[in-house]
Residue, then its C-alpha position, 0 to 999 in steps of 0.5 A: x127284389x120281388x119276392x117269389x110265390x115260395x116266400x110269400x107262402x111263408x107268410x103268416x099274416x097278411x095286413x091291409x092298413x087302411x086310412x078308414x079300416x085295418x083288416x087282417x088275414x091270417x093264413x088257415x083261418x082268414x079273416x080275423x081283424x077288420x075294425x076301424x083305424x082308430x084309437x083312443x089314447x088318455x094323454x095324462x098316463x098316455x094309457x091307450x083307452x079303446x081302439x076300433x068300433x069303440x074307439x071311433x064311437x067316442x070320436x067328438x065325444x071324449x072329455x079333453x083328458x082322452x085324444x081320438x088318434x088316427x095312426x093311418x093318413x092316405x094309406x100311410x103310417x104317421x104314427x109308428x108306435x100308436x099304429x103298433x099298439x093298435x095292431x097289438x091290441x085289436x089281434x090280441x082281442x081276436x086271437x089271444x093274447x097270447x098268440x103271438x108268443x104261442x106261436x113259436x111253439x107252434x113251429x112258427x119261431x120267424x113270424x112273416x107278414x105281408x102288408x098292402x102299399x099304395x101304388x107310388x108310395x114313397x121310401x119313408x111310407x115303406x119303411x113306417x109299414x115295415x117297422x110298424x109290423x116289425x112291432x108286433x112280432x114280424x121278423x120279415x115284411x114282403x111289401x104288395x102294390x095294393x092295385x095288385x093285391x086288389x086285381x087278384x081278390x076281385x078276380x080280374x084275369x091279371x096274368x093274361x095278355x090282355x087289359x083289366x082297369x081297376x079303381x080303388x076308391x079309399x078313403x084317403x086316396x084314389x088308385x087307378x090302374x090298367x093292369x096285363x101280363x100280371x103287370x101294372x102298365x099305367x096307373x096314378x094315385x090322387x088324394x081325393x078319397x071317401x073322407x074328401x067327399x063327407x068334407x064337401x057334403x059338410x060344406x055343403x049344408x053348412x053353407x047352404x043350410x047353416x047346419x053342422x053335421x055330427x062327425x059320424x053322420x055324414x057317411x049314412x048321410x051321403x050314402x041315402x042323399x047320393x041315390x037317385x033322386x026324382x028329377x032333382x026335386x026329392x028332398x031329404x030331413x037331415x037333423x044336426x046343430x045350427x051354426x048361429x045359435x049353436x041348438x039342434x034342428x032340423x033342415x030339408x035338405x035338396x037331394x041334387x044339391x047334395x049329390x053335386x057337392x059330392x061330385x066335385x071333388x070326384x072331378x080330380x079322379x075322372x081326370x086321373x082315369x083319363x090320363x091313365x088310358x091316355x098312358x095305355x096302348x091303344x090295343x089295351x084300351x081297345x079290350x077295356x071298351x068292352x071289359x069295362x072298369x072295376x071299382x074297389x074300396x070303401x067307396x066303390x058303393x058310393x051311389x052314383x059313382x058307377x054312373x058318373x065313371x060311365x058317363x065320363x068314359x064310355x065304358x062299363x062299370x062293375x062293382x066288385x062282390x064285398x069290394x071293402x075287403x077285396x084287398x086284403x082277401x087278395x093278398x091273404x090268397x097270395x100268402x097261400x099260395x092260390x095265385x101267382x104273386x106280382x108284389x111291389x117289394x121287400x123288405x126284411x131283416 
């Protein structure tokens, strides 16, 4: 059953579980949560050491005594009961440790929570969403296609009887979908994301150059090397550890060669993009040729996509304002009412 514009407006949080980032938007206040999907746990007392920003700065960088964990893959939880005391631990920091018991004597006694679920997810990742907001307090879940919820906070006319296309790039996974009639007509999810290209550009100089890359420096990395460059002969000083003698240095590294290393892996969502219109009647795809396409997620600013996806499809391209959190600033529109709701499911108890 889909739940009505009545029930999500019941809502209290609305959750955006992310393989890169977790947001949370409560309703009144807005955006209160947008820290990293990270946490440190100490495997001798299995004592949780630090999640978020703090946690992700200590990845590569932790005696063996204490593990980096990512609860999230693909946009999915893998790991329940880490993913709840993250949650737990990052809302208690934003809004009190107390809140969650607090509330019911703010008339709240029912906690809601809606949460974004990649399109085509499968039953298993649904029930982990719903019991991981089932640990934190949540005594109903409303469940949202994400591509949805993305639509609604880029401002794309969803509701009308006409074509908007939208590409989530995540970091786990690409979501691709031709929307109309507040309905998703055709849409695909390939499991190439953000992490997909930072492995190609670390193959890449490790190969080329013989030169490993510190874990936190390949995003800044593809984000300066993926520009323009000037006619494929701009190079760029890039400092890691050499593969054979194990010693910092330093490599100039070939502008274009990056920039094809992060090309290839794109190639499995240019051929996505493809099927979908193929999916679409032609009067669809007809206004897409001159509504264009809008990009979302966290690697909708990859320098170059836009022209690649123009270059293959013949259409415009548009990046969405803070396309990072567009997701959960739709949905967190819907759990207040501001637009009518077309989620995926629902689930409760």
């Amino acid at each position: 059953m889909t739940p009505t514009l009545t029930q999500l407006r019941r809502c209290t949080l609305a959750v955006d579980i992310g393989a890169a980032r977790t947001r949370v938007f409560l309703r009144g206040k807005g955006l209160v949560v947008d820290e990293p999907s990270v946490a440190a746990v100490d495997v001798r007392t299995g004592a949780l050491v630090a999640v978020g920003n703090r946690a992700e700065s200590m990845a590569g960088r932790t005696p063996a005594h204490i593990r980096v964990v990512r609860p999230v893959a693909g946009g999915a939880v893998v790991d329940i009961s880490m993913a709840q005391r993250m949650l737990r631990h990052v809302l208690g920091d934003r809004l009190g440790r107390r809140w969650l018991r607090m509330s019911v004597l703010r008339g709240m006694p029912v906690m809601r929570a809606a949460v974004c679920m990649p399109h085509g997810s499968e039953p298993i990742a649904r029930r982990a969403a719903v019991e991981t907001l089932y640990g934190i307090g949540a005594r109903r879940v409303e469940l949202v296609d994400t591509l949805i919820a993305a639509a609604v906070g880029c401002g794309l006319p969803v509701e009308h009887p006409e074509a908007t296309m939208i590409v989530i790039c995540g970091a786990g996974t690409t979501q691709i979908a031709v929307l109309s009639m507040g309905s998703i007509v055709s849409a695909e999810t390939v499991p190439v994301g953000g992490d997909a290209i930072d492995r190609a550009v670390v193959e890449h100089l490790r190969n080329r150059h013989e030169l490993l890359l510190p874990s936190q420096s390949v995003r800044p990395l593809h984000q300066v090397l993926g520009g323009p460059g000037a006619g494929g002969m701009e190079t760029t000083e890039v400092h890691g550890r050499d593969v054979l003698s194990g010693l910092a240095r330093s490599a100039l590294v070939d502008t274009e060669g990056v920039r094809q290393a992060m090309r290839a892996p794109m190639t499995a969502v240019l051929d996505a993009i493809t099927t979908v219109l193929r999916q679409c009647p032609p009067d669809l795809v007809a206004d897409l040729a001159d509504r264009g396409i809008m990009t979302a997620g966290g690697g909708a600013r990859m320098p170059g996509l836009d022209l690649m996806l123009r270059q293959a499809t013949g259409m415009p391209v548009h990046i969405a304002p803070n396309p990072d959190t567009v997701t959960v600033r739709g949905l967190g529109a819907m759990i207040e009412g501001k637009v009518r709701p077309m989620p995926l499911d629902r689930a409760g108890a």
